[in-house]
BALOBA-1460 file (C-alpha; in Angstrom, 3 decimals):
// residues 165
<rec num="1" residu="x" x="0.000" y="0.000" z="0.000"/>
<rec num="2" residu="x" x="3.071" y="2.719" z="1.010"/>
<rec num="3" residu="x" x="4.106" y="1.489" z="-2.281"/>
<rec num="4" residu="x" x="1.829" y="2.722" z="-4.074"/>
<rec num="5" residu="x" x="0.651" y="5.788" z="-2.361"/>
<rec num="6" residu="x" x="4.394" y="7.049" z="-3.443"/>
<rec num="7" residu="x" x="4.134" y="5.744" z="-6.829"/>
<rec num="8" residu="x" x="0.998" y="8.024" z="-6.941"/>
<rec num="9" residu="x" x="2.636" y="10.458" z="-6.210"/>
<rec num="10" residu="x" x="5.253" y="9.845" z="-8.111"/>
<rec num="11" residu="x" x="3.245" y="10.306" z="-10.773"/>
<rec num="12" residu="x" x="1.337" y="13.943" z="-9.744"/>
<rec num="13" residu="x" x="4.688" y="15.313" z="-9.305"/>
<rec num="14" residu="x" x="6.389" y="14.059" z="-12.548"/>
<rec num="15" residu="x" x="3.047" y="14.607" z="-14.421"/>
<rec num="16" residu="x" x="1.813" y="17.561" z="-16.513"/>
<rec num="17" residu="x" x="-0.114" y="19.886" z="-15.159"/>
<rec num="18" residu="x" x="-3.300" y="21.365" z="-17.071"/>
<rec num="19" residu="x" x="-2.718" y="24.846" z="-18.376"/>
<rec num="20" residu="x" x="-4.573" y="26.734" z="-15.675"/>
<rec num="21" residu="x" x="-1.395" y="26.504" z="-13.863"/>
<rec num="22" residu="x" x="-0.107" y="28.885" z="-15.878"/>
<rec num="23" residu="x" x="-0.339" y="32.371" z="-13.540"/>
<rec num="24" residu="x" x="-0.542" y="35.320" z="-14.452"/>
<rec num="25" residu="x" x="2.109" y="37.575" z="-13.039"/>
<rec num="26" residu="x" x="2.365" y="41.273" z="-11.864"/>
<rec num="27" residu="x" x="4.417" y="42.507" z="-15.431"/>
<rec num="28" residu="x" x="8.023" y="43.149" z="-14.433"/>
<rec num="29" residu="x" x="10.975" y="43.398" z="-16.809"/>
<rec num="30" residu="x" x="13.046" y="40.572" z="-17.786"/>
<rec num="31" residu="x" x="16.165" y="40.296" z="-15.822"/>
<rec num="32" residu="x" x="19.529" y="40.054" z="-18.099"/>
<rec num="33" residu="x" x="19.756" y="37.030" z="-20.161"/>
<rec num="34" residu="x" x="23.486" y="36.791" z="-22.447"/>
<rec num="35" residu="x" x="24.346" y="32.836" z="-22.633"/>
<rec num="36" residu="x" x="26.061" y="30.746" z="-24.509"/>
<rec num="37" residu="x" x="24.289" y="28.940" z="-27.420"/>
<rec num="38" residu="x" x="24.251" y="25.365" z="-27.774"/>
<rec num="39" residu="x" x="24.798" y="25.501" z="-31.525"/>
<rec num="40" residu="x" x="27.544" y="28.091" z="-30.601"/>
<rec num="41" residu="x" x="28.213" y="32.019" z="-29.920"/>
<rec num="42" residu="x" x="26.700" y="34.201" z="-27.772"/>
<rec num="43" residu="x" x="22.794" y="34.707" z="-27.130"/>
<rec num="44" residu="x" x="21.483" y="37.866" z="-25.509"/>
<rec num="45" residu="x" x="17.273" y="37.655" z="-24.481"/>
<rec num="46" residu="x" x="17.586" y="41.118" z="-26.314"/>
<rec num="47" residu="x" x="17.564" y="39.918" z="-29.598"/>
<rec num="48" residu="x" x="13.932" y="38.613" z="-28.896"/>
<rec num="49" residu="x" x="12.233" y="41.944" z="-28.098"/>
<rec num="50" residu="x" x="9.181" y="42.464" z="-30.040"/>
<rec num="51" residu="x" x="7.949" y="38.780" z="-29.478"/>
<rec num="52" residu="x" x="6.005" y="36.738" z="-27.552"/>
<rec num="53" residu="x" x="8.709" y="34.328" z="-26.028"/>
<rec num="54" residu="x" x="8.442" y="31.120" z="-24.052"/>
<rec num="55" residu="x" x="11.075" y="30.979" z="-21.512"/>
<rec num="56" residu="x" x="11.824" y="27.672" z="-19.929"/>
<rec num="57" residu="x" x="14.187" y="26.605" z="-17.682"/>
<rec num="58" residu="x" x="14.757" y="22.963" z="-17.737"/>
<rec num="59" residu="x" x="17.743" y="19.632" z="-17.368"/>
<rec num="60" residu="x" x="17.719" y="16.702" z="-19.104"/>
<rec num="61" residu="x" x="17.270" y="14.683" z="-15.694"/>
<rec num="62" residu="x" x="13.884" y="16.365" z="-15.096"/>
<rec num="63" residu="x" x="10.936" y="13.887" z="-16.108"/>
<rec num="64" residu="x" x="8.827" y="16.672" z="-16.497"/>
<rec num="65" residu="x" x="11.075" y="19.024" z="-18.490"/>
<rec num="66" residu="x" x="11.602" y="15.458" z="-21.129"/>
<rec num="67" residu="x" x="8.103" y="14.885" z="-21.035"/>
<rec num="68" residu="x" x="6.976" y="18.308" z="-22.126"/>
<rec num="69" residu="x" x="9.705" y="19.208" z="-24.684"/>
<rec num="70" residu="x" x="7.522" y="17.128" z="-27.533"/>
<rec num="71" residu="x" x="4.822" y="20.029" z="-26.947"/>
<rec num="72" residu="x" x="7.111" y="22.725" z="-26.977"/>
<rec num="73" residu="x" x="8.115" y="22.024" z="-30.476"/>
<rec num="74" residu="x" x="4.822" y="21.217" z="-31.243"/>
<rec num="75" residu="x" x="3.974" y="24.998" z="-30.524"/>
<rec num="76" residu="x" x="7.023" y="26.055" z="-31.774"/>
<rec num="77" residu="x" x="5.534" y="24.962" z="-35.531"/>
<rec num="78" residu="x" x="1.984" y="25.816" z="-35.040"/>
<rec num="79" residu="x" x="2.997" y="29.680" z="-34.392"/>
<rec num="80" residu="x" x="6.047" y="29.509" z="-36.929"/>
<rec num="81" residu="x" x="6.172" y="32.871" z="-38.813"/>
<rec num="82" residu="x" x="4.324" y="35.112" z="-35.853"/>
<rec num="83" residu="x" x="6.272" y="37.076" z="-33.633"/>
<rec num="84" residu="x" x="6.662" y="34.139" z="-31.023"/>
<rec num="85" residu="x" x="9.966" y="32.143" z="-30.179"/>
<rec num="86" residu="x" x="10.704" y="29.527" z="-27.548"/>
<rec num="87" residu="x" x="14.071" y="29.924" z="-25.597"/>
<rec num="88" residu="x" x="14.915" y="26.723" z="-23.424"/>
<rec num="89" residu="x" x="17.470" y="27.353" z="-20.726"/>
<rec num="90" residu="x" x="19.643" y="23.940" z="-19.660"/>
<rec num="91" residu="x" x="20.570" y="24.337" z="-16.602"/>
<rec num="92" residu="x" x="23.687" y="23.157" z="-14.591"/>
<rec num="93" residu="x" x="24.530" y="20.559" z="-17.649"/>
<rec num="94" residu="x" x="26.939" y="20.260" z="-20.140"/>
<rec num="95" residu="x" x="27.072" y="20.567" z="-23.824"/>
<rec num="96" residu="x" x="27.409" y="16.714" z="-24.384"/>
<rec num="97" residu="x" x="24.646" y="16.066" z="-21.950"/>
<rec num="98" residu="x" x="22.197" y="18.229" z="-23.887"/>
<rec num="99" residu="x" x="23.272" y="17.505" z="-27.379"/>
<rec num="100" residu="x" x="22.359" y="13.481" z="-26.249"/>
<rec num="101" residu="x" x="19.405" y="14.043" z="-24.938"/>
<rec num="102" residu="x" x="18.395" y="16.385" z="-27.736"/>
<rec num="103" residu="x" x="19.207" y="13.216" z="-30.343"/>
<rec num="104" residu="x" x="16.178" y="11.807" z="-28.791"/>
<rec num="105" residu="x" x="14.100" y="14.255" z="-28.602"/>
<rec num="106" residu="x" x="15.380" y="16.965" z="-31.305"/>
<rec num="107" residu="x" x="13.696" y="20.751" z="-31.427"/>
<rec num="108" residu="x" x="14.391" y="23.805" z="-33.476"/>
<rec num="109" residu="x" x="14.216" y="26.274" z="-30.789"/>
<rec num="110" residu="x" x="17.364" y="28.100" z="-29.284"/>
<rec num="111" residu="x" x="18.827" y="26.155" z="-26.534"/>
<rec num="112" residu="x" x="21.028" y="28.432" z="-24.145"/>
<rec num="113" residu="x" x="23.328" y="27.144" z="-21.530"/>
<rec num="114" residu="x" x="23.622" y="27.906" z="-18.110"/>
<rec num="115" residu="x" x="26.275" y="25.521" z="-16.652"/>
<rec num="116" residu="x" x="26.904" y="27.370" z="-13.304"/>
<rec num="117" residu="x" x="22.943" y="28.211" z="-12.671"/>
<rec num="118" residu="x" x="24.321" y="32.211" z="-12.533"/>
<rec num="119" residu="x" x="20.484" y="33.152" z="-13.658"/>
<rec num="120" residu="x" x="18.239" y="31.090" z="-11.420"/>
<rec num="121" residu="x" x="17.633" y="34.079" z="-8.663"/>
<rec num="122" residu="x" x="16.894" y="36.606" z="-10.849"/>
<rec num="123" residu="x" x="14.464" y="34.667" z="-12.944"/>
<rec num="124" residu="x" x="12.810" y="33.435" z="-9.589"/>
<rec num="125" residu="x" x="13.463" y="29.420" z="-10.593"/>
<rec num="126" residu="x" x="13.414" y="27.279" z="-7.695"/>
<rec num="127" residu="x" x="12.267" y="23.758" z="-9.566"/>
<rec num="128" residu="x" x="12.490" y="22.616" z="-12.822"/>
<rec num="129" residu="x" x="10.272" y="23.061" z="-14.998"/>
<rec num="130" residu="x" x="9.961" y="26.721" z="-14.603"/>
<rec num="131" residu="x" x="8.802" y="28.656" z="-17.423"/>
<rec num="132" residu="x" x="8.001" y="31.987" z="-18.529"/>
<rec num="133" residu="x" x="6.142" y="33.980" z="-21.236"/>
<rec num="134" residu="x" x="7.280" y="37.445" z="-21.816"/>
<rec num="135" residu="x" x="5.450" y="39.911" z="-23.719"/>
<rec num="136" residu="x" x="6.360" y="42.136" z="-26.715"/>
<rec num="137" residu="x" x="7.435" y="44.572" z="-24.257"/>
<rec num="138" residu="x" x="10.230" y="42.407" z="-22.803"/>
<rec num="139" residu="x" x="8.359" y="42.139" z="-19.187"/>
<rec num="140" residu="x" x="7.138" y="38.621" z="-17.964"/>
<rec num="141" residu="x" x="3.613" y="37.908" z="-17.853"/>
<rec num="142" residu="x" x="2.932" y="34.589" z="-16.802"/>
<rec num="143" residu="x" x="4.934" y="32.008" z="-15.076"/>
<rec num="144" residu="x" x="4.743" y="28.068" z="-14.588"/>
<rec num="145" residu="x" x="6.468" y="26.064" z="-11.694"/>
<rec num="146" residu="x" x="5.828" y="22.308" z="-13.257"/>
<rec num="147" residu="x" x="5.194" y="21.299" z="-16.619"/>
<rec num="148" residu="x" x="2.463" y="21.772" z="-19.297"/>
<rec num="149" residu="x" x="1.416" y="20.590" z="-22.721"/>
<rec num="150" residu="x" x="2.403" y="23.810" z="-24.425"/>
<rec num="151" residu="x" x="0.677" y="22.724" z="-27.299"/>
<rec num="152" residu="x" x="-3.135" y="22.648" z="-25.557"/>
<rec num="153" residu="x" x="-5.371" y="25.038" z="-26.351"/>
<rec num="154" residu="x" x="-5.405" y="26.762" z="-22.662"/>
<rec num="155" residu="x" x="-2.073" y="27.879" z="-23.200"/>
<rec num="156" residu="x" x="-2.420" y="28.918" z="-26.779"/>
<rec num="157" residu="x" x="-4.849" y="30.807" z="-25.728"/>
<rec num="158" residu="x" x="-3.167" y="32.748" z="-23.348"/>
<rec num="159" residu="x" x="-0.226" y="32.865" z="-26.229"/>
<rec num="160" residu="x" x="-2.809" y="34.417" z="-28.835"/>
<rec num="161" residu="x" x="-3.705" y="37.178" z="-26.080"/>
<rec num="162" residu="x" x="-0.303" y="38.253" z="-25.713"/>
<rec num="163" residu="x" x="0.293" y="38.022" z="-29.505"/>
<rec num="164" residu="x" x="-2.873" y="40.032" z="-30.075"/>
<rec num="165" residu="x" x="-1.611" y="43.026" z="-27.977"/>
């Protein structure tokens, strides 16, 4: 029986969550963002302004970051050629670890690389999944402490609002 009370809850926590967990946020600005890219350089947040972005923070350990990485690209094709972009933040990993994982489970969004977790306390992530979407503006709007199926239609909703603004 303990058994499977904790497999239970095993499951809640490793789950996805239904889109309604997705809060809306007093708008603040986005702190500082420069990382390096997976595919190489140097990627400043900055170059997004003027989009809706998807911000997540995520490690290839994290069931719930691999489970909801499918949907992510998923979204990322259904909005292709609006002003929306994903950024996915690894966190604490290195490049090998992420390229492996991402040979399973490949997407065409920017990767960024925080090997030192330098960003965590200004972006307010204190579990993985943690995600963000930022306005136009540049100034988060929503956050997300667990994972979602990005490709739903609660959160494209929520995506379309910000788009339509």
């Amino acid at each position: 029986m303990r058994r499977l009370l904790l497999l239970v809850l095993l499951a809640l926590l490793t789950g996805p969550v239904l889109a309604k967990g997705l809060k809306p946020l007093t708008p603040r600005p986005v702190p500082q963002l420069t990382l390096p890219a997976l595919d190489g350089g140097r990627f400043d947040f900055r170059q997004l302004r003027g989009k809706v972005v998807l911000v997540n923070f995520w490690a290839t350990w994290c069931p719930p970051c691999r489970h909801e990485m499918p949907s992510m690209q998923r979204l990322n094709d259904k909005l292709a050629g609006r002003p929306f972009a994903i950024l996915g933040v690894n966190v604490g990993e290195t490049p090998a670890q992420v390229n492996a994982f991402l040979k399973l489970v490949p997407v065409s969004f920017p990767i960024v690389l925080d090997e030192k977790g330098r960003h965590l306390e200004a972006w307010q992530v204190f579990a993985f999944p943690t995600s963000y979407l930022v306005d136009k503006q540049g100034r988060i709007r929503y956050g997300l402490f667990g994972s979602i199926e990005w490709d739903e239609p609660e959160a494209v909703q929520v995506i379309e609002r910000l788009l339509a603004e």
